[in-house]
C-alpha positions in Angstrom: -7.8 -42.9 107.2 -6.2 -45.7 108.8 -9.3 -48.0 109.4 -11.7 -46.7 106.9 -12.4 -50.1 105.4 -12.9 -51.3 108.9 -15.6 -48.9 110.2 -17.4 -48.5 106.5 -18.0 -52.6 107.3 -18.9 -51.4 110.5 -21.7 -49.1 109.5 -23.1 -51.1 106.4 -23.7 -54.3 108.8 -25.4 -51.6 111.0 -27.8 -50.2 108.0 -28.5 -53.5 107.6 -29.5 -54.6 111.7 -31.2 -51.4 111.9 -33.7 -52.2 108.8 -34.7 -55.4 111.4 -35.3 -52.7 113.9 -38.9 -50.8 114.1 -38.8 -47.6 112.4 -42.0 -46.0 113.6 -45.1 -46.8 115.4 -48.7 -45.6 114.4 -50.3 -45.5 117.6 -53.8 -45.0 116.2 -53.8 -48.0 114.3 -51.5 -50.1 116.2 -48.9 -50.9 113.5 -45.3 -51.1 113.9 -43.0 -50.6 110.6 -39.5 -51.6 110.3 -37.1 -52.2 107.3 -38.6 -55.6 106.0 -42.0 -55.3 107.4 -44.7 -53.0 106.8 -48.3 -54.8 107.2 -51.2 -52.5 107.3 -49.5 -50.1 105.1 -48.5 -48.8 101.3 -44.4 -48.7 102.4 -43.7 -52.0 100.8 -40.3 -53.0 102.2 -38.4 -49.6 102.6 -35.3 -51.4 103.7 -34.9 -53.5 101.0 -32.3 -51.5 99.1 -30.7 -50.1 101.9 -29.7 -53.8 102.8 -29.2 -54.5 99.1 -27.0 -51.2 98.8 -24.8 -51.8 102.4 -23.9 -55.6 101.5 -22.8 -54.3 97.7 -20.8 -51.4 99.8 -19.5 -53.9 102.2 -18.0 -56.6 99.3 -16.5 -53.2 97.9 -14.7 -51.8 101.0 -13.1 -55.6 101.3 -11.9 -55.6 97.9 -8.6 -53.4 97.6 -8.4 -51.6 94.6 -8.9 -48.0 93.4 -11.7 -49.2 91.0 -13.8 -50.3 94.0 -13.5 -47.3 95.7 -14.6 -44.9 93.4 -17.3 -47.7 92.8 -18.3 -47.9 96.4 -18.7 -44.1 96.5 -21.4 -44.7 94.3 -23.4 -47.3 96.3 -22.7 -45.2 99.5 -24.1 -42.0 98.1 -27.1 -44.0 97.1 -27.7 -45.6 100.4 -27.8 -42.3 101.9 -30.3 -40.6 99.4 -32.7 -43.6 100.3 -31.9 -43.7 103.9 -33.0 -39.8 103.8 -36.0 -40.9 101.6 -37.3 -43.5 103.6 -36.9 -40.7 107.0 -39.1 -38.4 105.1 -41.5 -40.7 104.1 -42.2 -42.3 107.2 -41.7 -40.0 109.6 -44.5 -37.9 108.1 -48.0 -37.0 109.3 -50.2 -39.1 106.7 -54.3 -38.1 107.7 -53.8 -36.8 110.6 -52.1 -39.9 112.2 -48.5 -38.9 113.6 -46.0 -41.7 113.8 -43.8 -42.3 116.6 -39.9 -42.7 115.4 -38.0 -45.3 116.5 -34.6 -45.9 117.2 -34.0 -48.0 114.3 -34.9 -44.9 112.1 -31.9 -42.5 113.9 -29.9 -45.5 113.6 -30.5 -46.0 109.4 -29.9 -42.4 109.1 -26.5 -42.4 111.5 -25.5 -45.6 110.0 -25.8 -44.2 106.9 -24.0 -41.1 107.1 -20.6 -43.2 108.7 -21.0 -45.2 105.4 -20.8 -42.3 103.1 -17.5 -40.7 105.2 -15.8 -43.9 104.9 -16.7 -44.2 101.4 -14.9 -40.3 101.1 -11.6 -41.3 102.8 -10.6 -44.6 101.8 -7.6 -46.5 103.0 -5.1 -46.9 99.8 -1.5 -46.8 100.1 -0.1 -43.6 97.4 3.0 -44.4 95.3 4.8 -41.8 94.6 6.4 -41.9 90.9 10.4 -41.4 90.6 11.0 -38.8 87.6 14.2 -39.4 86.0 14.6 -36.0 84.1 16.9 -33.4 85.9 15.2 -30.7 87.1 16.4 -27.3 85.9 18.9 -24.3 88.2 16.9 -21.6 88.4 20.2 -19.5 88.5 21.2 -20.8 84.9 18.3 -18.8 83.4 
C-alpha cells in the first residue's frame, strides 16, 4: 500500500491519545480509568505498553528497511494482544459492579487493529533481479 507508513503513524499516535482518554467508568464507586490512571483500583497503568509498544512501532514505520518491517510486525502484533487484554480485563463485571465503556476503550481496540494492517502491508519498493542465463526452447526438447 501506497501510504502504509503514513496511516500505521496515524494509528500508533492514536493508541497512544486514546490511553489519555477514559476507558471505563465504575458508576458505583465513582472511579473513572483510563490508559495512565487507575486510582481506586488493582489495573496499575494498562496503557503503559500500549504507548511504549506504538512509539517503538512508530520509529519503525519511519525507518525504511526490510529489517524494520518484519521487526515492526512484531511490536504491532503485540500491541494488539494487549490492547485485546486490557478490553477484557476492564470491561468485565468484577463483584457485581458493571463498568461503563468509554470511547477511549473502542478507540485502543480500533487503533490498534489499523496498526497491525499497516504493519501486514508495508510500503517497500520490489526489485526485480535480471537473470543472465538463456532460458531454454521448449521445441528443442
Amino acid at each position: 500500500m501506497k501510504y502504509s507508513s503514513l496511516i500505521g503513524v496515524l494509528a500508533a499516535v492514536a493508541v497512544i491519545g486514546s490511553c489519555c482518554m477514559i476507558w471505563i467508568s465504575i458508576p458505583d464507586k465513582q472511579i473513572a480509568v483510563s490508559g495512565f490512571a487507575s486510582a481506586g483500583t488493582r489495573f496499575g497503568k494498562p496503557g503503559l505498553m500500549n504507548a511504549m509498544m506504538s512509539s517503538i512501532a512508530v520509529l519503525l514505520f519511519i525507518i525504511p528497511r526490510i529489517w524494520s518491517k518484519r521487526i515492526n510486525l512484531f511490536f504491532a502484533a503485540f500491541n494488539l494482544a494487549w490492547a485485546i487484554r486490557n478490553y477484557i480485563l476492564l470491561s468485565t463485571c468484577q463483584g457485581g459492579d458493571c463498568p461503563e465503556k468509554h470511547f477511549g476503550l473502542y478507540l485502543l481496540i480500533g487503533a490498534s487493529l489499523l496498526l497491525m494492517a499497516m504493519a501486514l502491508f508495508p510500503d517497500l519498493p520490489i526489485q526485480q533481479q535480471k537473470t543472465t542465463e538463456p532460458v531454454a526452447d521448449r521445441d528443442a526438447l
